[in-house]
N, C-alpha and C positions, 0 to 999 in steps of 0.2 A: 679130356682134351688137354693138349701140351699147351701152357700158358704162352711158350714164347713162340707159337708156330705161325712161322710166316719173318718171323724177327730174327734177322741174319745181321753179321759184325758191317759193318759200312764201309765200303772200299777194300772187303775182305781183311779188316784191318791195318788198315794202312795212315789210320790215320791214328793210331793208339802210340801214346808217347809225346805227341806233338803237344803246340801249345795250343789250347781251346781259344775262343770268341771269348771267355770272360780274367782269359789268363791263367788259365790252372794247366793244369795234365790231364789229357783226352788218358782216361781210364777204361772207361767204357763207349764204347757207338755202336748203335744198334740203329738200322733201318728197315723200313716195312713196305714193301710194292713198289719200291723208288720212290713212294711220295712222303713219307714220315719218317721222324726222324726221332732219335734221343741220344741224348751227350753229357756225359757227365763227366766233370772234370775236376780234380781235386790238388790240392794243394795243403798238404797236412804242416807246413811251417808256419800257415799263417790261419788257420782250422778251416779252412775254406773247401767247401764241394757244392759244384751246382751241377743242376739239370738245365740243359736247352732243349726244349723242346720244338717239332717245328713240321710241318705242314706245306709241300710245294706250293707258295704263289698265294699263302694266306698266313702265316703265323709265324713266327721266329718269338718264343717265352722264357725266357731263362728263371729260374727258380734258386734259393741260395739256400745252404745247409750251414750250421757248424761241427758236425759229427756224421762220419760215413754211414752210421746204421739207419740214421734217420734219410739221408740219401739215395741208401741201395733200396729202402722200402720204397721209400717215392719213386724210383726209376719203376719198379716192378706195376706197381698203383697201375702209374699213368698209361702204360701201355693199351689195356683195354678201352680205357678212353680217349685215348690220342684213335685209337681205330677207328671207336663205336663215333666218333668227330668228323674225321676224313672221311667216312664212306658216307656223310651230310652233304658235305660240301663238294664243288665241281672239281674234279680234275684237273690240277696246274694253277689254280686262282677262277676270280671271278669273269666270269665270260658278257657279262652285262651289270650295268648298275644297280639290277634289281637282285641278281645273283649278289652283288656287295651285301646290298641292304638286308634280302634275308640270312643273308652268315652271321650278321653285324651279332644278334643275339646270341647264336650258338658257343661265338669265339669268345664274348665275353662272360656267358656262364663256366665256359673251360676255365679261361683264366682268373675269373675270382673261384673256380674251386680249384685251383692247382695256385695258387701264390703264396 
């Protein structure tokens, strides 16, 4: 099966070139079902690349690199568990308090193994 199936450039590319959320150069966006998201943005003046990763209505992560090879790996990583995440969690964010509370463990098992 195709790793990146389902994973299309984000605004048909439109957003590649610009300047990212963490101040780099959107290099890569890739979105999944309109609800997921990854960004990486790099800035080789100052050895800087991150990933943002992100979740309609529950997560926005940004992750920081100093070298693209270690970056392009992590963007690829994360994809099957940004999915195997999302398809845990409701649709759009939490629909009730208790919808919060049981995400509360998932999202930060994500993000202590993604930081």
């Amino acid at each position: 099966m195709d790793q990146d199936a389902g994973w299309t450039d984000y605004e048909a590319g439109a957003t590649l070139g610009g300047e990212g959320s963490q101040g780099g150069l959107v290099v890569r966006d890739q979105g999944f079902r309109g609800n997921l998201r990854l960004t990486y943005e790099a800035d080789e003046a100052r050895s800087f690349h991150s990933i943002t990763c992100g979740i309609a209505g529950w997560l926005r992560h940004p992750r920081f690199f100093d070298n693209a090879g270690d970056a392009a790996r992590a963007f690829e990583e994360m994809k099957p568990a940004l999915e195997e995440l999302g398809a845990r969690l409701t649709e759009g964010g939490p629909r009730s308090t208790a919808d919060g509370q049981a995400a509360g463990p998932l999202l930060a098992a994500f993000v202590v193994r993604f930081s």
